[in-house]
N, C-alpha and C positions, 0 to 999 in steps of 0.2 A: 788313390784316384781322385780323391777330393782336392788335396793340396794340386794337383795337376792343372784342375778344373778353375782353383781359385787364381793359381797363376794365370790361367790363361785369363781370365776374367779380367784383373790385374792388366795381363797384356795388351786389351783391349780397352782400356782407361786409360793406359800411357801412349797410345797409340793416338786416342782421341783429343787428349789435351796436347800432346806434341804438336795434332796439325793445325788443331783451334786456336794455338798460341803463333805456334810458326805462320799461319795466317793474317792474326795480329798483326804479327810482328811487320808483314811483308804490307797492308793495307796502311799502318802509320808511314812504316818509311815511304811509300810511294803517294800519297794525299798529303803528308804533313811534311815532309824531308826530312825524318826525325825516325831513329829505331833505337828500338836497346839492346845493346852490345850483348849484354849476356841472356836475355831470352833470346836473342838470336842466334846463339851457339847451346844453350840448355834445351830448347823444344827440339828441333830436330833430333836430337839425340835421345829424347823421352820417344818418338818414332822409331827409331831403330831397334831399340831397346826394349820396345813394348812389343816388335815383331818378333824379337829375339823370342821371347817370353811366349809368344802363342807356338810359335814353330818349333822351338827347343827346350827341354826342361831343364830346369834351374843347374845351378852348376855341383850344387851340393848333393841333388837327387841321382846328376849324369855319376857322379863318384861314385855313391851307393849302391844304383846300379851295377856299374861294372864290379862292384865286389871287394872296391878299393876301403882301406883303416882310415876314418878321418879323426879318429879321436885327436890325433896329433898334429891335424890340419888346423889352422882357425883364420881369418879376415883374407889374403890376397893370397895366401899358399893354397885354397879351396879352388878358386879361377882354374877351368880349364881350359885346356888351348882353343878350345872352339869359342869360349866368352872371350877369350881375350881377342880372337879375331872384332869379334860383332862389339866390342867395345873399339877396335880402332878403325871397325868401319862407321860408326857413332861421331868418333872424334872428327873424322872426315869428312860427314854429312855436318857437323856442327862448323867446321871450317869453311867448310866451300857455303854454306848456308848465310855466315857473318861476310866473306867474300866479296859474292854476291851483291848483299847492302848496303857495304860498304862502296860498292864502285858504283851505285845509282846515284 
């Protein structure tokens, strides 16, 4: 329960610096006509990703759970299908976010 608690906490840090930066990011480009390219596709996706984290537990803990052998698992074979969603809904908030910027 503890690791739980830490992720969410975690969740909740990436949640905050996502929007503080994606904020940033959106106050230079519109004041100064200037953004940066890659905090503007990285913070958004510290937002998705930090929601991930409070809403659903980690993808190593979802295996465990269900009962599943990870000894054999290790880096991108542990991702399960529900991270890989919220990781490409990430990519897409990180897109449409540089998009966006780009067209002010």
């Amino acid at each position: 329960m503890l690791i739980r608690q830490k992720q969410r906490l975690f969740g909740l840090f990436f949640i905050l610096l996502g929007a503080a930066f994606t904020a940033w990011c959106w106050y230079t480009a519109l004041h100064t006509g200037y953004f940066y390219p890659r905090a503007s596709m990285i913070f958004p996706a510290c937002i998705i990703l930090g929601a991930g984290l409070i809403i659903f537990p980690g993808y190593k803990e979802e295996r465990i759970a269900r009962g599943e052998d990870i000894s054999q698992l290790n880096g991108i074979k542990l991702i399960t299908l529900r991270w890989w969603v919220i990781l490409i809904i990430a990519l897409i908030a990180s897109a449409t976010n540089y998009f966006l910027l780009s067209s002010i």
